[in-house]
Every structure is written in structure tokens, then in C-alpha cells.
N, C-alpha and C positions, 0 to 999 in steps of 0.2 A: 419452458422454465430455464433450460440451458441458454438460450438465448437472449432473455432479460438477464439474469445473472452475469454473463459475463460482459451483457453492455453497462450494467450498472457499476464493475468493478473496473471496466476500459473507462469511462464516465470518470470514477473516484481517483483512481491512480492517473490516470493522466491529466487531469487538470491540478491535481497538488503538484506529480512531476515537472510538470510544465510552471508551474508557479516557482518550483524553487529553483528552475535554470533561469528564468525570465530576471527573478528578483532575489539572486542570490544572495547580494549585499543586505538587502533588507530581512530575508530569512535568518544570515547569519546574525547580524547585531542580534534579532530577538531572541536566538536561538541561546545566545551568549548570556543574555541576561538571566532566560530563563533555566539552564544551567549551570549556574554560577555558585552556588552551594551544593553542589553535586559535586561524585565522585568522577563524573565525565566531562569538568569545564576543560579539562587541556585538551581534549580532542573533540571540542564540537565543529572545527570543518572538517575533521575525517570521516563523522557521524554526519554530515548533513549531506559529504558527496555520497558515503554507500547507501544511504535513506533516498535520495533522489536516482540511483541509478537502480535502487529494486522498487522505487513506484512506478518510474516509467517503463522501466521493463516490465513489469505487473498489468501494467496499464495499454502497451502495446500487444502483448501476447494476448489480454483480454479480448483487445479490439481485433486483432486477427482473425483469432479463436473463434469470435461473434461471427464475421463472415463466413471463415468456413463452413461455422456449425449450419447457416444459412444457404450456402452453395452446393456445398458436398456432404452436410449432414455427418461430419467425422468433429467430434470436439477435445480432441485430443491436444489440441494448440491450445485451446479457453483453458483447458483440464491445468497447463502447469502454467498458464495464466493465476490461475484461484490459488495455485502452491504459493506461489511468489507474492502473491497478496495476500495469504495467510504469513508469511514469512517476514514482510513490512508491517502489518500489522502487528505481530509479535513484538519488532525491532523497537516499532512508536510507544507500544506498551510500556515496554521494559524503560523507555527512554523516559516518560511522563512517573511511574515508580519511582525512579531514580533521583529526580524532580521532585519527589513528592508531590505533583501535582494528580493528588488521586482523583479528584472530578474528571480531567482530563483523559486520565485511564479511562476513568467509567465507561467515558462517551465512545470508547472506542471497540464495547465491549459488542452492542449490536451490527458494528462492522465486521470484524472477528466470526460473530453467529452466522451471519449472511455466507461469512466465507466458505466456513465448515461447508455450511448446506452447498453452496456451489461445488467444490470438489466431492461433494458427493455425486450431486446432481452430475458435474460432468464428467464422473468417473464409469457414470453407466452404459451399457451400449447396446 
């Protein structure tokens, strides 16, 4: 289980991470629009770099985390892997709220669930 866990959160955060250095431009304009009645339109590239530098670190530490847990059976890298992707998770919530785009929230709520259970799961030893 620790090992699916943290390949599925290496999976989820680094392929959004990697989307939003790939296609910054195009991340920002949507980002812009879909903020734009918000209390956070003046700063949505300062929100899009620290969003993009905790999925990919979320997403890196993930994928590490997975190897170890698989080489040397220690998951203490996945462990603050699952922190940092409960912590972007939180970040995108607060950001989709803010938004008012509550479906949006919703969706992100059984990412969030998954996360819990993995810093559970990899907090044990």
C-alpha cells in the first residue's frame, strides 16, 4: 500500500507540475480568468509559481519515496512526499473557494482523502 500510494501521488503531482512549467503561459491566462473576481487576481503568477514548486516537489519526493520504499523498504522520503501533497492540495482548495468554484473544490476532496490515508500509511514502520 505504501507503495501504490506514493506512486499514485508521484503520478498526480508531477504530471500537473510538469504541465504547469511546460505550459506556463497557457496555465496563466486560464488561471487569470478563472480568478478574476477573486480576492487573489493580483497575484495569480505568485500563486501559480508556489503551486507549481509544491506539486513538483510533492511529486518528486513521491517518486523517490516509491523507490526507496521498494529498495531499502525505509518510507520516510514518500512520508514528507504525502505532507507536501496534502499541503498543495489544501493550497488548490483554498484557491478553487476563493474562486467560488465549489465543484471544483469538491473534486479535490477524494485527492485530499487518498492523501490523509497515505501519510498515515507511510508514517508507519
Amino acid at each position: 500500500m505504501q507503495i501504490f500510494t506514493s506512486a499514485f501521488l508521484a503520478i498526480l503531482f508531477l504530471q500537473s507540475g510538469i504541465d504547469k512549467v511546460a505550459d506556463r503561459r497557457g496555465n496563466l491566462e486560464w488561471l487569470k480568468g478563472h480568478f478574476a473576481k477573486s480576492p487573489l487576481s493580483g497575484i495569480v503568477p505568485a500563486l501559480l509559481t508556489a503551486i507549481t514548486i509544491l506539486e513538483v516537489t510533492a511529486g518528486a519526493l513521491s517518486a523517490i519515496g516509491c523507490v526507496v520504499i521498494i529498495f531499502a523498504w525505509d518510507s520516510t522520503v514518500a512520508f514528507y512526499g504525502a505532507l507536501i501533497s496534502a499541503i498543495a492540495i489544501l493550497a488548490l482548495f483554498f484557491g478553487q473557494r476563493m474562486a467560488k468554484d465549489y465543484a471544483g473544490a469538491a473534486v479535490l476532496v477524494p485527492y485530499f482523502v487518498l492523501t490523509l490515508a497515505a501519510i498515515y500509511l507511510l508514517g508507519q514502520r
